[in-house]
VEXDREN-2710 file (C-alpha; in Angstrom, 1 decimal):
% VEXDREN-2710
k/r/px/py/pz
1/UNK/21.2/41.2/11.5
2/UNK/22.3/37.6/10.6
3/UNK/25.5/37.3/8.0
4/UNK/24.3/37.2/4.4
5/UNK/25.8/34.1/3.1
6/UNK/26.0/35.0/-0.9
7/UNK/29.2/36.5/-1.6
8/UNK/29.6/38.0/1.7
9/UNK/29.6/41.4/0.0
10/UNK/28.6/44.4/2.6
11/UNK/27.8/47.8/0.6
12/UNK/25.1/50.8/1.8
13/UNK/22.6/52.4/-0.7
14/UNK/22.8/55.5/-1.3
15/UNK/18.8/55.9/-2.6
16/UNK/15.4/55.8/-0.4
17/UNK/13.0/54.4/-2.9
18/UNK/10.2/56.5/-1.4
19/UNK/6.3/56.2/-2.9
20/UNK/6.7/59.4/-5.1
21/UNK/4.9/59.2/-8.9
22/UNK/6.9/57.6/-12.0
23/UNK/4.5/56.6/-14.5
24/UNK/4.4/56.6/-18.1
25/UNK/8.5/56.3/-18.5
26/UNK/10.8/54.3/-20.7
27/UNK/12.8/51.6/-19.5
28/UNK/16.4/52.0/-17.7
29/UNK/18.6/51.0/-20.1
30/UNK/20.4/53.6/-22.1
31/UNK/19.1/56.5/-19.7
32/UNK/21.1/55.2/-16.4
33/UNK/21.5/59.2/-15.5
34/UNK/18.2/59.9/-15.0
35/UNK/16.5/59.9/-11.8
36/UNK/14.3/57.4/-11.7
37/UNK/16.8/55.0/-13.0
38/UNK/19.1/55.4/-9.9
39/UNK/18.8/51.9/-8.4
40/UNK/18.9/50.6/-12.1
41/UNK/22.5/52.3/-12.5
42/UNK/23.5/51.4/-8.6
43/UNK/22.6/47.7/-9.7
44/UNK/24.7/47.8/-13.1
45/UNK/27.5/49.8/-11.9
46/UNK/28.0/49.9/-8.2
47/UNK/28.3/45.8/-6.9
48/UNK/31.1/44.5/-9.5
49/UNK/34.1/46.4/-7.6
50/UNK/36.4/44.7/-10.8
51/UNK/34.2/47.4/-13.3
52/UNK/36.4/49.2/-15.4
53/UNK/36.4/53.0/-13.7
54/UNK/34.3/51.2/-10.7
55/UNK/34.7/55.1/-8.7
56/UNK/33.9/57.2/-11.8
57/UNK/31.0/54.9/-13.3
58/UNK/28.9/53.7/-9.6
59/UNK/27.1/57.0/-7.9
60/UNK/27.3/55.2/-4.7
61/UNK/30.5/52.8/-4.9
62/UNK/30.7/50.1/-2.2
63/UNK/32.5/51.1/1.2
64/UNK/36.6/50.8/1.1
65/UNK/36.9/51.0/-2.3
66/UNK/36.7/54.4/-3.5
67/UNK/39.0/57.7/-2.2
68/UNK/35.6/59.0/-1.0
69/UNK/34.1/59.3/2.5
70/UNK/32.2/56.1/2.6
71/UNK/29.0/57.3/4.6
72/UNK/25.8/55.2/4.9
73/UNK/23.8/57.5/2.9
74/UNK/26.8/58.0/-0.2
75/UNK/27.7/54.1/-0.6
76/UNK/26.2/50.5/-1.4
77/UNK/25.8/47.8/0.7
78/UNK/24.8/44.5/-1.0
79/UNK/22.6/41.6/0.9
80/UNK/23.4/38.8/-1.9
81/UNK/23.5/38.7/-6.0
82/UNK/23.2/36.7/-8.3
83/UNK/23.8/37.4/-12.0
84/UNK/20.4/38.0/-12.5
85/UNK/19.4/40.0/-9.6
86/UNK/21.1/42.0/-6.5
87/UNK/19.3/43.0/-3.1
88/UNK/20.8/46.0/-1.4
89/UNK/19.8/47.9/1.6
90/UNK/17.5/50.9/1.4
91/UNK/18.7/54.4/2.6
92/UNK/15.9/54.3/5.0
93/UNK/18.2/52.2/7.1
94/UNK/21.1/54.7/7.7
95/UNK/18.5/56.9/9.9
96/UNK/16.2/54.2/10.6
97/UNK/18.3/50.8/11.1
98/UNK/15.6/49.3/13.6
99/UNK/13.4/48.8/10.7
100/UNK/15.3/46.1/7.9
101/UNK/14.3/47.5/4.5
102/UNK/16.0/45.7/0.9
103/UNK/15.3/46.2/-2.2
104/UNK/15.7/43.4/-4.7
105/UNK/16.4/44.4/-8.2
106/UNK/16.8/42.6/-11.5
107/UNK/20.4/43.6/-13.2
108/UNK/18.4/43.9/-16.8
109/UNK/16.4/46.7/-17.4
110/UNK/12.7/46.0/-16.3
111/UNK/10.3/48.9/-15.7
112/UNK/8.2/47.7/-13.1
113/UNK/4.9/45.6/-12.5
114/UNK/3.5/46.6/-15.8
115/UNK/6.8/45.5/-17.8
116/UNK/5.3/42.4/-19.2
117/UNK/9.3/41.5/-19.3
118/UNK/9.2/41.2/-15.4
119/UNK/11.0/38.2/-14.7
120/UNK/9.1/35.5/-12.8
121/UNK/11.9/34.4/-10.3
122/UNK/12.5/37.7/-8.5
123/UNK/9.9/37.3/-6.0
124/UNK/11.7/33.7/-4.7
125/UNK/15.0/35.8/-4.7
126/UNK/13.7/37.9/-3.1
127/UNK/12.1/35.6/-0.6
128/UNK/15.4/33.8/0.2
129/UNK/16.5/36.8/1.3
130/UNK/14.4/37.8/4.5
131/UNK/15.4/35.0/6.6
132/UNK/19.1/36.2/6.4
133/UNK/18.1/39.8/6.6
134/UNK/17.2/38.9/10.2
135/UNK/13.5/38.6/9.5
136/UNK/11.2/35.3/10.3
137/UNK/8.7/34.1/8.0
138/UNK/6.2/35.6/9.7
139/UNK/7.6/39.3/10.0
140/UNK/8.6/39.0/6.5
141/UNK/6.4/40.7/4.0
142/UNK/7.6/42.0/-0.3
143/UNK/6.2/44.7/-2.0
144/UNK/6.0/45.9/-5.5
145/UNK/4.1/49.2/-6.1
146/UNK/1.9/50.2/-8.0
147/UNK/3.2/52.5/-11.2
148/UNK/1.8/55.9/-9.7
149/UNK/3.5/54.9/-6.5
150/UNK/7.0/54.9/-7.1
151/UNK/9.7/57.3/-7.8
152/UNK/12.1/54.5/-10.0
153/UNK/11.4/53.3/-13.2
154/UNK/13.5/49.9/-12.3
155/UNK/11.4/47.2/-10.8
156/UNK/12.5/47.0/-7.3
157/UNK/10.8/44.6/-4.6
158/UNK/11.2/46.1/-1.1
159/UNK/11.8/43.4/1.8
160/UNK/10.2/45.0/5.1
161/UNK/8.6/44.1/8.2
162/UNK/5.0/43.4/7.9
163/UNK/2.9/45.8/10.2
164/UNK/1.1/43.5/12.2
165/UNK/-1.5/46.4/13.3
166/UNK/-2.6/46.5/9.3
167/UNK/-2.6/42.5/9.3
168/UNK/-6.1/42.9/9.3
169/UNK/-6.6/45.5/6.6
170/UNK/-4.5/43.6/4.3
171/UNK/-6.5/41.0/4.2
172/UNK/-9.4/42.8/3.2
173/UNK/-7.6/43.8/0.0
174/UNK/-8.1/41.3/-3.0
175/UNK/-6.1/37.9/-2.4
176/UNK/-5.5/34.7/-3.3
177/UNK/-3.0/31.6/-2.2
178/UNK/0.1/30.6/-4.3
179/UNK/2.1/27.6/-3.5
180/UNK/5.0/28.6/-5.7
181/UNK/6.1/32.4/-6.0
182/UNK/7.0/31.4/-9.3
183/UNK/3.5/32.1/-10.3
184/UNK/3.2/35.4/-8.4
185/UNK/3.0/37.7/-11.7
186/UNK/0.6/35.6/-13.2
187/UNK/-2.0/35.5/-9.8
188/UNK/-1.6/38.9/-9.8
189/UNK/-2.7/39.9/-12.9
190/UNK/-5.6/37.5/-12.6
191/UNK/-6.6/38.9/-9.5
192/UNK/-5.7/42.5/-10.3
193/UNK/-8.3/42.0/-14.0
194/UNK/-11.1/40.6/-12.0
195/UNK/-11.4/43.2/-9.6
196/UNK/-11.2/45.8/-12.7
197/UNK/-8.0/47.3/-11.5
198/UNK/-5.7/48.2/-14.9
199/UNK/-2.9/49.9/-12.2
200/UNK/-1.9/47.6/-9.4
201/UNK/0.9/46.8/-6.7
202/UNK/1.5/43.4/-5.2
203/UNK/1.9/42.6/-1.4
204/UNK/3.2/38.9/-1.1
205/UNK/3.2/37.4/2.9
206/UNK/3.8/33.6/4.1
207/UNK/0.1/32.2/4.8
208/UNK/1.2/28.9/6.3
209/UNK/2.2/26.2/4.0
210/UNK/1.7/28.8/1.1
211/UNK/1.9/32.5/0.4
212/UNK/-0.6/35.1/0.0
213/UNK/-0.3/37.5/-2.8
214/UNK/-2.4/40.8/-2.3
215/UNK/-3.6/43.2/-5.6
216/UNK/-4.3/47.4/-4.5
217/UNK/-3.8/50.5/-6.2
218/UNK/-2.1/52.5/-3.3
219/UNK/1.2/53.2/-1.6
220/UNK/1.7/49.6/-0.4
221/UNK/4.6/50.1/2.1
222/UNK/3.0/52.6/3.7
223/UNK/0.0/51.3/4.0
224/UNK/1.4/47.9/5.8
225/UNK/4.8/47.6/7.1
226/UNK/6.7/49.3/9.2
227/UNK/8.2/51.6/7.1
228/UNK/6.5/54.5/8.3
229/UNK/8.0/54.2/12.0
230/UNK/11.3/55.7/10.7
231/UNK/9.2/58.5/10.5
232/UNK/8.4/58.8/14.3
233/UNK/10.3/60.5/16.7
234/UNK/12.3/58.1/18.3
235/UNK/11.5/58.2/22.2
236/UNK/14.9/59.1/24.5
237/UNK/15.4/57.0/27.4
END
């Protein structure tokens, strides 16, 4: 994996944000402790090392600077940040480091696709990410869930590897071209209300010169990256 060149910061997760149900809930801020807020408190707490308290207050502090053993699956590793909005690696990547897998997350609280406070910029963040997460533009593929496919309560978008054996199935969901990922949310929701869907996940993919941004009700990342290899055993040579 290439060097990430914003801040030059290397933490480990310490969650898998796995396609359980979270519906229906509150937003982060001012329940950090509860579980489906953990990437919300890892994002708040666990990247500024300077925090007052850093090892009581982060769940999952950074590697090196903490008394505790800094395992994969116990600390943080950041991609890049900005003030706005962090990626970090996912937990899947401790047991299953052949397939990249970040999460972008905004630092305010923001529930998730149906927050109508989603901010618009996070899917060029997280864009700008995949390149130096080792991933070309062609491998590279972001993901949002859908509401009842998602154990946080924080919008997350998950950088992964596209499965190119679903390429095909993908683009039989209901699509449409953006030049800009600034206008992502707003396609979406288009899209999404036209087909009659009132729960939806996004799948956004380079299409050329432009990028195609996919509407479904279902567990995105495991319907079309490669997430679910990590599940396979791993053949022994």
């Amino acid at each position: 994996m290439k060097e990430l060149a914003v801040a030059a910061v290397s933490l480990t997760v310490a969650l898998a944000v796995t396609a359980a149900t979270a519906t229906g809930a509150d937003k982060c801020s001012g329940r950090e402790g509860d579980a489906d807020c953990a990437v919300y408190l890892i994002a708040r707490k666990c990247v500024d090392t300077s925090t007052p308290e850093y090892c009581v207050v982060c769940p999952s502090p950074r590697a090196g600077y903490c008394p505790q053993q800094a395992a994969c699956e116990t600390t943080t590793e950041v991609w890049t940040g900005t003030a706005r909005y962090v990626v970090i690696r996912d937990r899947t990547m401790c047991s299953c480091p052949q397939v990249t897998h970040g999460l972008a997350i905004p630092t305010g609280a923001v529930t998730g696709v149906e927050d109508p406070d989603r901010p618009a910029s996070i899917w060029k963040f997280a864009w700008s990410a995949t390149e130096a997460a080792g991933l070309t533009e062609t491998q590279a593929v972001l993901v949002a869930n859908p509401p009842g496919h998602r154990s946080q309560n924080q919008l997350h978008v998950h950088i992964l590897p596209i499965d190119p054996s679903k390429a095909g199935s993908l683009e039989m969901t209901p699509v449409e071209e953006v030049s800009d990922l600034i206008n992502v949310w707003a396609v979406a929701d288009a899209l999404a209300a036209s087909k009659g869907l009132k729960s939806f996940g996004i799948v956004v993919h380079r299409a050329g010169a432009a990028w195609h941004v996919h509407v479904a009700d279902a567990p995105l990342t495991d319907a079309y990256t490669m997430l679910p290899d990590c599940s396979r055993p791993v053949r022994k040579h």
